[in-house]
C-alpha positions, -999 to +999 in steps of 0.1 A: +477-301-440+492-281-406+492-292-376+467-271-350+491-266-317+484-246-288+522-229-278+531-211-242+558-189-235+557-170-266+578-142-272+561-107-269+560-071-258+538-059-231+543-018-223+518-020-198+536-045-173+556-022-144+562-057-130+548-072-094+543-031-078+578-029-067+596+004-073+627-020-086+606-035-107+592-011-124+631+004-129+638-030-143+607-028-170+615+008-180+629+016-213+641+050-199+670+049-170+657+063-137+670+086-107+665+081-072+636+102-079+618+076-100+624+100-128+635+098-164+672+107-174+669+112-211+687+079-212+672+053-229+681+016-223+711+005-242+695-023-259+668+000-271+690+026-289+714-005-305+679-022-314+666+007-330+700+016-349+700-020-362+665-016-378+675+016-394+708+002-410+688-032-421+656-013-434+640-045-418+629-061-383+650-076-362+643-111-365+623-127-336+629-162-319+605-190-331+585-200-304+582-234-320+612-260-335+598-266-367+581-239-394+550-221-379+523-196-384+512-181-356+493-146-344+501-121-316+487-089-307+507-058-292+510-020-284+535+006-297+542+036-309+528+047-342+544+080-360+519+102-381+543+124-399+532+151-427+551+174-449+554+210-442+564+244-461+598+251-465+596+279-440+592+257-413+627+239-425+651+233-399+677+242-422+683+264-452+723+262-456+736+243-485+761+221-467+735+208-442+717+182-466+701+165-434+687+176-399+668+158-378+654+171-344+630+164-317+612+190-302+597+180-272+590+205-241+581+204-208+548+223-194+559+250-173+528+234-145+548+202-149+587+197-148+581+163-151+560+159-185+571+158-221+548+181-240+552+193-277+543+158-295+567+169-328+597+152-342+608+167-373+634+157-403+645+184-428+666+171-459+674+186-497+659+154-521+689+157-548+718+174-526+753+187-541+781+202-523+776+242-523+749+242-550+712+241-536+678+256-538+652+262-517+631+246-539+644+214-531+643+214-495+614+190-478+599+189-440+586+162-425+570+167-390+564+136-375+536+132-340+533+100-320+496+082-314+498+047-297+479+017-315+477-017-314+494-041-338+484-073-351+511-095-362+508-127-381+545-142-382+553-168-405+586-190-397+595-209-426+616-241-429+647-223-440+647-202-410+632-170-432+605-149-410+576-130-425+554-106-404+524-091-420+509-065-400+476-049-395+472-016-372+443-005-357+431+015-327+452+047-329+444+066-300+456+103-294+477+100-259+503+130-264+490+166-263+495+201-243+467+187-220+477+151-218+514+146-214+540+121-209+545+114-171+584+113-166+581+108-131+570+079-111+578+085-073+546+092-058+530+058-071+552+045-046+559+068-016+528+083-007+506+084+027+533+101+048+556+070+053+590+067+041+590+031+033+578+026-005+544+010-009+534-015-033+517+008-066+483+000-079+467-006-107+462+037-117+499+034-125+490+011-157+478+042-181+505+062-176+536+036-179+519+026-211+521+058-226+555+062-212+572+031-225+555+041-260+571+072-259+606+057-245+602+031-283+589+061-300+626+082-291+648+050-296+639+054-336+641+091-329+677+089-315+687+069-346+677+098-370+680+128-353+716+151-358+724+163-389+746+154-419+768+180-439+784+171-475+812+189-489+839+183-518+880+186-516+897+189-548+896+199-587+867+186-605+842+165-589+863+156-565+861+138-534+832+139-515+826+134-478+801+135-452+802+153-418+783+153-385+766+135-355+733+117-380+761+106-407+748+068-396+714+075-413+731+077-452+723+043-470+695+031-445+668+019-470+645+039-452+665+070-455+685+067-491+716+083-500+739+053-510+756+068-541+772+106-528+783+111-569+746+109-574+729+119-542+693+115-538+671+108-504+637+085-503+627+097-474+590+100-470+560+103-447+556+065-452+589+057-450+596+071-417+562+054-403+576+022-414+606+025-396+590+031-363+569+005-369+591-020-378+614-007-342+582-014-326+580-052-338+618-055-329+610-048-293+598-083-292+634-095-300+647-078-265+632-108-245+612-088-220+578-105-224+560-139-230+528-135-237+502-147-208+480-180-220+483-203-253+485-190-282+469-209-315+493-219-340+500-244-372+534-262-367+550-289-385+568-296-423+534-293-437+533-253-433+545-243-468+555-213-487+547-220-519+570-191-529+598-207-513+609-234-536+639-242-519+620-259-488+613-288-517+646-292-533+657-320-515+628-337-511+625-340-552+663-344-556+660-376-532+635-389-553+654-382-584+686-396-570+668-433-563+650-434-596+683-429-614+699-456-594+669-480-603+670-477-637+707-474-635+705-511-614+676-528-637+698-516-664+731-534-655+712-568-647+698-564-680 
């Protein structure tokens, strides 16, 4: 049987902490870097663009620390990013040469009655499924185009004896927060200098809504930054020769969620579900960066007695002690005999 334990301090992610109502702290909780201006750069926080490549060349999580010493099961709730992506015709490619076997692109705008806003909620990945230097048809050409909704995820993490980590995950209330009437607030300066003074003020609580949607949005283009370029194959020499790949996205070839691991016999997986898993699985890594514990205890079961009956390692050496001292009493009993 487990062990019931109440645990504190548990690693999480929280996008809708800006911190104690400080402009510095809410610099300091932003995934984006900021200007004097309180305004986004285009520049995301380092750790978020190396987190998110690391999930895309893994085709997994990045592996969270256990809140407890021993094996544990606990749950935790959090918010993200969540991509809906759907195919399109092959007019609305982003490419049609033959040498350009992948393009990725975001195409997010700006309203022209808001400089500060991200509008356009599109990311979109154009690749040929089987491609081969200089030979190529349109018929083979896919389209993804990908839209961001936020949604809570519910995580139930299993760490196991041998220091293994499961996460089973369960999504629910997706929520539209991106559209030509509701943007993505870039800008953050009035929250803070308002009234007529120059001194910055303490921000209330209306600045929640909008950071969350922001900091969804900044996880939401660290897995976009990872794919987005493009990738061009060509061939040197007689015969099949040698084959190499060109351009800005060539880090994408080989991630599981992307394919492309033998270039003698090129073929892509990339799919609608494919691409939602990798955002989703950036969105668990988040918890990895260290910026959040989550507020209150959270129910667990801790102790040797959580098992994984699939794991038969965790019992090898408890039967192989057990062997080992009945061998050497019936070696013993023998010898007196």
């Amino acid at each position: 049987n487990s062990v019931p334990l109440k645990m504190n301090a548990v690693p999480t992610i929280n996008i809708s902490d800006y911190g104690n109502g400080t402009y510095q702290d809410l610099v300091e909780k932003s995934f984006f870097e900021m200007n004097a201006d309180l305004s986004y750069m285009n520049q995301l926080r380092p750790s978020l663009n190396a987190l998110a490549a690391q999930v895309l060349s893994s085709g997994r999580p990045v592996k969270i620390d256990s809140p407890c010493g021993a094996s544990c099961v606990y749950d935790i709730s959090i918010e993200g990013p969540r991509f809906h992506c759907q195919e399109h015709s092959r007019r609305d490619a982003l490419s049609d040469g033959c040498s350009i076997i992948y393009r990725a692109a975001d195409e997010k705008d700006s309203s022209p009655d808001e400089p500060y806003s991200r509008t356009n909620n599109s990311f979109k990945i154009s690749w040929y499924t089987d491609p081969r230097p200089e030979n190529c048809t349109s018929r083979s050409m896919k389209t993804l185009d990908c839209s961001m909704k936020l949604a809570t995820y519910n995580l139930h993490i299993n760490n196991s004896l041998d220091s293994s980590q499961s996460i089973d995950v369960r999504i629910e209330n997706e929520s539209e927060v991106w559209s030509e009437n509701a943007w993505i607030q870039t800008q953050f300066f009035y929250y803070f200098f308002y009234g007529g003074g120059i001194a910055p003020r303490l921000a209330n609580d209306s600045l929640e809504a909008n950071f969350t949607n922001a900091q969804a949005y900044g996880i939401s283009r660290a897995a976009v930054h990872a794919l987005q370029g493009e990738v061009e194959m060509s061939r040197d020499g007689p015969g099949l020769g040698v084959i190499f790949f060109l351009g800005n996205a060539s880090q994408v070839l080989g991630s599981p969620y992307i394919g492309l691991v033998d270039r003698y016999n090129a073929h892509f997986n990339i799919s609608a579900a494919s691409i939602e898993r990798y955002l989703q699985d950036v969105v668990i890594s988040t918890i990895s960066l260290g910026m959040s514990t989550h507020n209150g205890d959270i129910n667990a079961s801790i102790g040797a007695e959580v098992y994984q009956f699939s794991e038969k390692v965790q019992f090898i050496a408890g039967y192989g002690a057990c062997i080992v001292i009945a061998l050497s009493i019936f070696a013993f009993s023998h010898f007196l005999t």
